[in-house]
ZAPATOR-101261 format. One record per residue (C-alpha): residue in one letter; chain; x, y negated, z. Coordinates in Angstrom, 2 decimals. Each point is the difference from the previous one (the first is absolute). Example, Ala and Ser with C-alpha at 12.3 -4.5 7.8 and 13.67 -1.06 7.14 Angstrom:
2
> ketor/fiba/x/y/z
> A/A/12.30/4.50/7.80
> S/A/1.37/-3.44/-0.66
This chain:
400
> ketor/fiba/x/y/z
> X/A/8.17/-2.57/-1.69
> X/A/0.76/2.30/-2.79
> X/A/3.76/1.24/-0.99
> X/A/1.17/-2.49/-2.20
> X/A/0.49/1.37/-3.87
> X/A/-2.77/2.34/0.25
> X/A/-1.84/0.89/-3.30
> X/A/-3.24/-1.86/-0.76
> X/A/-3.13/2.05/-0.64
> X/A/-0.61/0.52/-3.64
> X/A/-3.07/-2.43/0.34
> X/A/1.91/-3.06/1.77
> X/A/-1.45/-3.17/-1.65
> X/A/2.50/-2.97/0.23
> X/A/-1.14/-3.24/0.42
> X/A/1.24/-2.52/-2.05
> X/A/1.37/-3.01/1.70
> X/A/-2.66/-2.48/-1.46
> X/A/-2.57/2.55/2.28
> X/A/2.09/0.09/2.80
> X/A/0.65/-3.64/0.07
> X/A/-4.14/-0.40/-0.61
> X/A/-0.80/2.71/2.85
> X/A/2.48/-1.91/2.66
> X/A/-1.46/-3.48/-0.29
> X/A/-3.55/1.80/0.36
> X/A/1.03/1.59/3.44
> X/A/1.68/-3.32/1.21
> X/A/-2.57/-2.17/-0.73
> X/A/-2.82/2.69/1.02
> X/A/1.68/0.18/3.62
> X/A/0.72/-3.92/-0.08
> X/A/-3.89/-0.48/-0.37
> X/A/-1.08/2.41/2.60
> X/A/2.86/-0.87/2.82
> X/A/-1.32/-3.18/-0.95
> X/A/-3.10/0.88/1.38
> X/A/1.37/1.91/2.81
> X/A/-0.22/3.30/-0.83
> X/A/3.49/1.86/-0.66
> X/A/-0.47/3.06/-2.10
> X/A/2.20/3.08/-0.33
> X/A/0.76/1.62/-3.36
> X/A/-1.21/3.86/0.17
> X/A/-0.52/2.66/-2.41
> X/A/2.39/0.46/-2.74
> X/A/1.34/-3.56/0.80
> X/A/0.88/1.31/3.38
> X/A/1.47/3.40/-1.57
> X/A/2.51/-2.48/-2.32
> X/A/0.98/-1.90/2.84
> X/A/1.47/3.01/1.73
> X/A/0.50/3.12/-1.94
> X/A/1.23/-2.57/-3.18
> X/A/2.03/-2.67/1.88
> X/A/-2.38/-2.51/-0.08
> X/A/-0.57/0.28/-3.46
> X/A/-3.47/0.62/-2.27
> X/A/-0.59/3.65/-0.23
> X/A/1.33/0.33/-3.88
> X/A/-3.24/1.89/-1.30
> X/A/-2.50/-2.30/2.38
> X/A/-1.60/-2.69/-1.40
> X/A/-2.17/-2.08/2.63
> X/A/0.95/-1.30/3.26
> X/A/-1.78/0.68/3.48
> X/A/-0.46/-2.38/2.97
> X/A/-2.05/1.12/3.41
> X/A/-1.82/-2.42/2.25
> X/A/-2.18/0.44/3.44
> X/A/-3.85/0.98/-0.51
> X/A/-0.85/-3.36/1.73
> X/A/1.90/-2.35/-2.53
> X/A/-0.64/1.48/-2.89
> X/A/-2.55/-2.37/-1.03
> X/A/2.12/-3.55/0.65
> X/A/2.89/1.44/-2.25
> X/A/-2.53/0.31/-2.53
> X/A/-1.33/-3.36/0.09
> X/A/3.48/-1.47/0.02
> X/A/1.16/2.11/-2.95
> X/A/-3.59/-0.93/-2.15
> X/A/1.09/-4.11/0.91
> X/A/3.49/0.09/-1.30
> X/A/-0.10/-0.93/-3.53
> X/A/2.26/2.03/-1.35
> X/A/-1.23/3.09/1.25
> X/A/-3.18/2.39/-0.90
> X/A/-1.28/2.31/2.58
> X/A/-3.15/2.56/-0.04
> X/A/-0.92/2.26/2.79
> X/A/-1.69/3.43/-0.57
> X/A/-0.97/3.23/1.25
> X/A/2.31/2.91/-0.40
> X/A/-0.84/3.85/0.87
> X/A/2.92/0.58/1.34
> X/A/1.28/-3.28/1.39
> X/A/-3.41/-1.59/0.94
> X/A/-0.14/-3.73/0.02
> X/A/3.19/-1.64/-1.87
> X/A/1.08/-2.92/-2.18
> X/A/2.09/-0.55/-2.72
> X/A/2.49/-3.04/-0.99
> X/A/0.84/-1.34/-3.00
> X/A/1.94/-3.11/-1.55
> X/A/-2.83/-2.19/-1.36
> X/A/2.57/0.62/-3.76
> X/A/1.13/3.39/0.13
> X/A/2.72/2.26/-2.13
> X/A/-3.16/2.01/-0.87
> X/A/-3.47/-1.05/-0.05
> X/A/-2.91/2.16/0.86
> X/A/-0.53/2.32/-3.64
> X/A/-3.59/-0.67/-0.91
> X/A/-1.15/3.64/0.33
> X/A/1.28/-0.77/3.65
> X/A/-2.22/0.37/2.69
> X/A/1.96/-1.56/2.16
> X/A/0.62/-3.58/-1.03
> X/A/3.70/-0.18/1.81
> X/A/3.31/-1.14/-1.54
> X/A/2.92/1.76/0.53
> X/A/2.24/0.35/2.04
> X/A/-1.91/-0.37/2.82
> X/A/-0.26/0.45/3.62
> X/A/-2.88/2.67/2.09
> X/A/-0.46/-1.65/3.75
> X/A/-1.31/2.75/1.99
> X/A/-1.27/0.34/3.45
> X/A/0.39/1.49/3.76
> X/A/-1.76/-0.09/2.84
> X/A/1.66/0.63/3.58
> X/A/-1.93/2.24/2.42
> X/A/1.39/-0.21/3.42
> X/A/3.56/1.95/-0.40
> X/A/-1.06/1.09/-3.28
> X/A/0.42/-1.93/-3.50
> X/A/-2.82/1.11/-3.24
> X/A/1.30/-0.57/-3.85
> X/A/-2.92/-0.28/-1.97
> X/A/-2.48/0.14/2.65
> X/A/-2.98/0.63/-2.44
> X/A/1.96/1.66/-2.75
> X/A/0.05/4.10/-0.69
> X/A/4.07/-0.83/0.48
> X/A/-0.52/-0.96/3.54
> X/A/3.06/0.82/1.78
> X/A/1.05/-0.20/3.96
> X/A/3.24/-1.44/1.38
> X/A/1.11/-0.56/3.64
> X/A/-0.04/-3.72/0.13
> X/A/3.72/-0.19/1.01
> X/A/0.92/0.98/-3.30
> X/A/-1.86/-2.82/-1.92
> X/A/0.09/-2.84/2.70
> X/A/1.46/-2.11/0.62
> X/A/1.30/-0.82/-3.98
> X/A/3.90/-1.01/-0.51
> X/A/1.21/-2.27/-2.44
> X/A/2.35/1.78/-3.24
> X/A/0.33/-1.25/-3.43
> X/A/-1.77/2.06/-3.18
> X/A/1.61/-1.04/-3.00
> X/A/1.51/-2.78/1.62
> X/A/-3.44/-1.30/0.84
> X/A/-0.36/-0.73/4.11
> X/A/-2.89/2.65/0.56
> X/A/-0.81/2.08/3.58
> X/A/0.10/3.41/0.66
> X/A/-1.60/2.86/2.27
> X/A/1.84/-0.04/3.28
> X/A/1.23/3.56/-1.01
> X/A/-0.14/0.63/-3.70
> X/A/0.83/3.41/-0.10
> X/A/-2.94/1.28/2.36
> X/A/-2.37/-1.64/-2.66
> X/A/1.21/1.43/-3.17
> X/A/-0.23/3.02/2.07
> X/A/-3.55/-0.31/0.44
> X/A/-0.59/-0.98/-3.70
> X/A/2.76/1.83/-2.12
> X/A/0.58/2.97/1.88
> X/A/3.12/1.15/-1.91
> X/A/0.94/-3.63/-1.13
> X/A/4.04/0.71/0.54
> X/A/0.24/2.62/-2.35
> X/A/-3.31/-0.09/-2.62
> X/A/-0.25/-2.49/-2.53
> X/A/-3.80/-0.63/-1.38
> X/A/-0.90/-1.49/-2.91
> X/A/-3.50/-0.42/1.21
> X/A/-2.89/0.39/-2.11
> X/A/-1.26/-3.57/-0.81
> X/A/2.14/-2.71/-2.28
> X/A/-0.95/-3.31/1.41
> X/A/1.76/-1.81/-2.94
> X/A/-2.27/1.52/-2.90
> X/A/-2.94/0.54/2.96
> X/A/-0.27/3.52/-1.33
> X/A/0.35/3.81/1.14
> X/A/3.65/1.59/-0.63
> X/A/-0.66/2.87/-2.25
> X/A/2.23/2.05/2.59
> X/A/1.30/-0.63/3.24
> X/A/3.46/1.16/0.65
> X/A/1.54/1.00/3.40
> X/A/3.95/0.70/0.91
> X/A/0.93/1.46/2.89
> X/A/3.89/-0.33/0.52
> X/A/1.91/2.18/1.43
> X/A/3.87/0.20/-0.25
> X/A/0.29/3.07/1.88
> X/A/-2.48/2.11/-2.35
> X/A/0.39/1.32/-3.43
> X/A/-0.73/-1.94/-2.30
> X/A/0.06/-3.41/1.72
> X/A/-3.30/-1.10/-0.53
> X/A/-3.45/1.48/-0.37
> X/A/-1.94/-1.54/-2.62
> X/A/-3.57/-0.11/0.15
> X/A/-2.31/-1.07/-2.69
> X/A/-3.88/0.08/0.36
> X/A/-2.91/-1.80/-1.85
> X/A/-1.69/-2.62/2.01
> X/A/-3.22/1.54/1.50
> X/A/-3.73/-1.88/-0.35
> X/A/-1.44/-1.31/2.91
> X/A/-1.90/3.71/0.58
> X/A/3.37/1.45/0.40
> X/A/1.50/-2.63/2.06
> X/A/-3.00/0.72/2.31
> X/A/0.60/3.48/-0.20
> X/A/3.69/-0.26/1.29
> X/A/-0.46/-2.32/2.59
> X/A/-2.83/2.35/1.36
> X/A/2.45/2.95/-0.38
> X/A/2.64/-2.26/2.11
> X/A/-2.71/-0.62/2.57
> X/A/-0.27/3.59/0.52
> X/A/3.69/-0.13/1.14
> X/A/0.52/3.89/-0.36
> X/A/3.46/-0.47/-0.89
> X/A/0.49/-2.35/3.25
> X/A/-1.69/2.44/2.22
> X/A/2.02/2.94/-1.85
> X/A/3.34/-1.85/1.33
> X/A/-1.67/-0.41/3.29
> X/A/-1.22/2.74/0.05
> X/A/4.19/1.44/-0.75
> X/A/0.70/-1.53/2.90
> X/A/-2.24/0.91/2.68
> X/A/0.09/3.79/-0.91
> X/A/3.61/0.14/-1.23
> X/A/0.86/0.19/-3.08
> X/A/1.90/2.50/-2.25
> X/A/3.77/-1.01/0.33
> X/A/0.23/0.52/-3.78
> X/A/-3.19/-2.42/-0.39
> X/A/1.23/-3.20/2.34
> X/A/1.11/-3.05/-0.93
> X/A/2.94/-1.45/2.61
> X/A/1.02/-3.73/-0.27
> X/A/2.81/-1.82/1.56
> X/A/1.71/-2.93/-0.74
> X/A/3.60/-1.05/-0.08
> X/A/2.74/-2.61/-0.75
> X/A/2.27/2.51/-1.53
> X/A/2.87/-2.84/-0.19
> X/A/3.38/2.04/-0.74
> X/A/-2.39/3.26/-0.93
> X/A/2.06/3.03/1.87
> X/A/0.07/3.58/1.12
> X/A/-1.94/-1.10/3.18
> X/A/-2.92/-1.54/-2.46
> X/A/-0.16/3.03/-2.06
> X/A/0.29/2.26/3.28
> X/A/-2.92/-2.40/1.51
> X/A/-2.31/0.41/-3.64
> X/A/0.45/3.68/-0.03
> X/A/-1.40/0.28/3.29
> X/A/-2.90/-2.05/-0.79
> X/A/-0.73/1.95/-2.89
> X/A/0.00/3.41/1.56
> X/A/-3.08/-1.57/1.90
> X/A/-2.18/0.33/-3.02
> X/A/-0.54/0.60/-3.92
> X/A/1.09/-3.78/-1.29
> X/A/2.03/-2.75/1.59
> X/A/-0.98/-3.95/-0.81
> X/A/2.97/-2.04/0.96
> X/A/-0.76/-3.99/0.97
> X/A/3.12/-1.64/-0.64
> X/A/-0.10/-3.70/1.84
> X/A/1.29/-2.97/-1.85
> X/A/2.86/-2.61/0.24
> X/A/-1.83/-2.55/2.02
> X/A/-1.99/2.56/2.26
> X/A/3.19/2.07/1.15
> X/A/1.48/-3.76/1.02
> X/A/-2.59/-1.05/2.12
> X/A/1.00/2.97/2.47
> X/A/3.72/0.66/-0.76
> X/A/2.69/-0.56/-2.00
> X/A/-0.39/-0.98/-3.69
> X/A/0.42/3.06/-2.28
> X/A/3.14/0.45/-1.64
> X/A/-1.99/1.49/-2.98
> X/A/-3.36/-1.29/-1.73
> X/A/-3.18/1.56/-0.19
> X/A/0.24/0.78/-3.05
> X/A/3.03/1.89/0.27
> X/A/-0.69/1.78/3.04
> X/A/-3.37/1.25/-1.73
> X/A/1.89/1.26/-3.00
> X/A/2.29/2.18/2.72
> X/A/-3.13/1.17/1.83
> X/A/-1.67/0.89/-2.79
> X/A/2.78/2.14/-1.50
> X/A/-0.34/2.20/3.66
> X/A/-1.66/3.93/-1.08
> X/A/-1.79/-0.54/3.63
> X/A/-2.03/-3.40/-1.52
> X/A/-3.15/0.57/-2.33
> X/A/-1.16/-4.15/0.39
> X/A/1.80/-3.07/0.43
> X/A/-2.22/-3.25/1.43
> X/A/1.82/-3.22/-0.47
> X/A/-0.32/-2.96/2.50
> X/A/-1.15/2.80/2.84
> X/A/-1.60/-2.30/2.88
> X/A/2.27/0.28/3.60
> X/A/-3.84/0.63/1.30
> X/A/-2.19/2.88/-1.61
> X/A/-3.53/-0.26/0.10
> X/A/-2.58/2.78/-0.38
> X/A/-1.12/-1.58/-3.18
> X/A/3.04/0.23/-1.75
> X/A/1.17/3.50/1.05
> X/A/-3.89/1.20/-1.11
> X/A/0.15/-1.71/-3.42
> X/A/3.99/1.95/-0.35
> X/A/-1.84/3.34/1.18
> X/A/2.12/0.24/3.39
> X/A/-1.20/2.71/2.18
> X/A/3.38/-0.36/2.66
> X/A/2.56/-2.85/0.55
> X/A/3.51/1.23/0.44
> X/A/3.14/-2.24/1.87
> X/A/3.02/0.77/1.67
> X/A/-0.05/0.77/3.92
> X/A/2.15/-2.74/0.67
> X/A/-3.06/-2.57/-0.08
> X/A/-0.37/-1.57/3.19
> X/A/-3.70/-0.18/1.38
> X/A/-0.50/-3.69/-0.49
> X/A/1.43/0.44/-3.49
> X/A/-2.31/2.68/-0.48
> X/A/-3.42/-1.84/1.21
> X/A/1.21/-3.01/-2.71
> X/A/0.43/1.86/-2.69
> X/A/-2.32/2.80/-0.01
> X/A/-2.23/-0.84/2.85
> X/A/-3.41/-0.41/-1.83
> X/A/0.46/3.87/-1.76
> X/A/1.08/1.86/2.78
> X/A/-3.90/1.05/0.36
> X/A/-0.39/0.13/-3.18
> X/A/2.88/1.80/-2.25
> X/A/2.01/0.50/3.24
> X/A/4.25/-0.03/-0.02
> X/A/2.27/2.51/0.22
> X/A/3.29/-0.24/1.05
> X/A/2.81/1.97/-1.32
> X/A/3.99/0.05/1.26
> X/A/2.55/-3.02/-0.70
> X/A/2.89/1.43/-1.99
> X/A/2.53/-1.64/2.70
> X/A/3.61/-1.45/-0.97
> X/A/-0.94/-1.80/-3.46
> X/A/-1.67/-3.11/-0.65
> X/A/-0.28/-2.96/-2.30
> X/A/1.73/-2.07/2.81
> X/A/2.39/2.20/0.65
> X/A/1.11/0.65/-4.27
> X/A/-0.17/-3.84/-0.25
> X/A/2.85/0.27/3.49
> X/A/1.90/2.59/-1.79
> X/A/-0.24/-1.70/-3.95
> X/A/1.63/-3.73/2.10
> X/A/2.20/2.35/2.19
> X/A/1.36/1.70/-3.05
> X/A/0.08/-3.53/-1.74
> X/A/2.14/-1.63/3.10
> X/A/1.99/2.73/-0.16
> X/A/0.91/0.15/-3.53
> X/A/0.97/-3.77/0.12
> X/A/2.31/0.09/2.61
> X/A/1.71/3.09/-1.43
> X/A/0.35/-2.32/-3.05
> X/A/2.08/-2.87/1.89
């Protein structure tokens, strides 16, 4: 989830609550009509991205929704949505999605301009597919955008709410934004297409935030490419030169002025031992990304913070060692995300025990690999929290 309070992007839409209101009953009574013909589907996409990086909230600049069903029952959610009489429903063929449909309320907000090709309402709803392959799970099996997960992090679905609307979601959300927004916690996209006026933006505009840099933000504004030069990109990302380049970093050793070291920290009560810790870390290479883990993630192992996220990134971020701040770090680093951050090494204190160690950074240690620098002993969160009561005890019993 994002720090609350942070800026919107210049090109944040909001919806008005008329549009909300008409998008919400659209989603509940899509997922009514397929559960009603046994089929459960998940939201994905930027529907997905809301749910967790915006609180389960609409992205503020998206305007369509995004559902996900199995390969296999694709075609009985569409004949359920096509009998319900309040709802419209059209399948297609996409380049880069393949085989998908679209949902509409049978009376719109927005009917289908007649220079339309598309004959949709909106808002509406894209259902898209997967197809599971033994341990393996396929998005868009027949699209350009085909993308692979490990099946554990899209099965089984768990119920959540999205906009207040029962929906399901990817057993482990984070692993597939990974695999389809590679810097999703800290770039905000746009994207090239506006579904409401079912035309081309005349730019697309990227932010990248960073607290830690100066300025903030990186703003990026390019025109929207033709199809020729969407072509010619994806081809370019095929070649993967820059993904081999980082691999390529790693296997021969890289420049210490040219790597990228990552850790990731609670940095509740941010003290001399933090900053002792992040200088290390940074003395392993030429720029330091800092994952700082949230609230609820920092719970679910120890002892609530005393601070919140958002203040602890504003602290870590003010550190001379830190060039990037991540919000919402996962407890669990993937390959995936430390490629799409640039990572070449993973830095933690030596204190990790080796089961720790296997949980948290177990799938990179081929990969990126870890290195372990020394624990700055005698200082701790848990020990300034002792010393703050301590001090706190004393001071009232002085005052009897």
């Amino acid at each position: 989830m994002l720090p609350p309070g942070l800026p919107q992007p210049a090109f944040a839409n909001a919806w008005t609550p008329d549009e909300l209101a008409q998008a919400r009953r659209l989603l509940d009574r899509t997922l009514r009509v397929a559960e009603g013909a046994g089929v459960s589907p998940m939201i994905e996409g930027g529907t997905l991205l809301g749910h967790v990086r915006h609180d389960g909230r609409v992205i503020p600049w998206d305007d369509d929704l995004d559902l996900l069903v199995q390969l296999g029952e694709f075609e009985r959610v569409v004949a359920a949505l096509a009998a319900a009489p309040d709802l419209e429903v059209r399948t297609a063929g996409h380049r880069r999605f393949g085989l998908f449909a679209t949902v509409w309320a049978r009376e719109p907000l927005r009917p289908a301009p007649p220079s339309s090709r598309s004959p949709n309402g909106w808002p509406f709803i894209d259902l898209f597919r997967h197809a599971c392959e033994n341990d393996r799970v396929v998005l868009y099996p027949d699209g350009s955008a085909r993308t692979v997960l490990d099946a554990v992090d899209l099965l089984p679905s768990r119920p959540a709410r999205f906009e207040g609307v029962p929906v399901h979601v990817p057993a482990r959300p984070d692993r597939v934004l990974d695999a389809l927004y590679p810097n999703w916690r800290i770039e905000f996209d746009s994207g090239g297409w506006n579904h409401r006026d079912r035309r081309r933006r005349w730019r697309r505009c990227t932010v990248r935030w960073n607290p830690a840099a100066r300025p903030q933000t990186r703003d990026v504004h390019r025109i929207v490419p033709d199809t020729l030069g969407e072509l010619w990109r994806r081809l370019g990302s095929r070649d993967g030169s820059a993904r081999r380049a980082g691999a390529g970093r790693r296997a021969h050793g890289a420049a210490r002025a040219t790597r990228v070291v990552y850790t990731d920290m609670c940095a509740d009560l941010f003290h001399a031992g933090h900053v002792n810790f992040l200088r290390q870390a940074r003395a392993l290479g030429g720029r330091l990304v800092v994952g700082i883990h949230s609230d609820t993630t920092i719970a679910g192992y120890k002892d609530p913070p005393v601070q919140t996220m958002a203040e602890r990134i504003a602290v870590v971020a003010a550190c001379r060692y830190v060039d990037q701040v991540v919000p919402d770090a996962p407890l669990a680093v993937s390959p995936r995300y430390l490629d799409a951050l640039g990572v070449d090494v993973v830095c933690h204190a030596d204190d990790l025990d080796a089961a720790a160690r296997e949980r948290m950074y177990g799938e990179i240690l081929a990969t990126h690999g870890l290195e372990l620098v020394p624990y700055t002993p005698g200082i701790s969160s848990t020990a300034l929290r002792e010393r703050v009561l301590g001090a706190g005890r004393g001071s009232a019993g002085e005052s009897r």
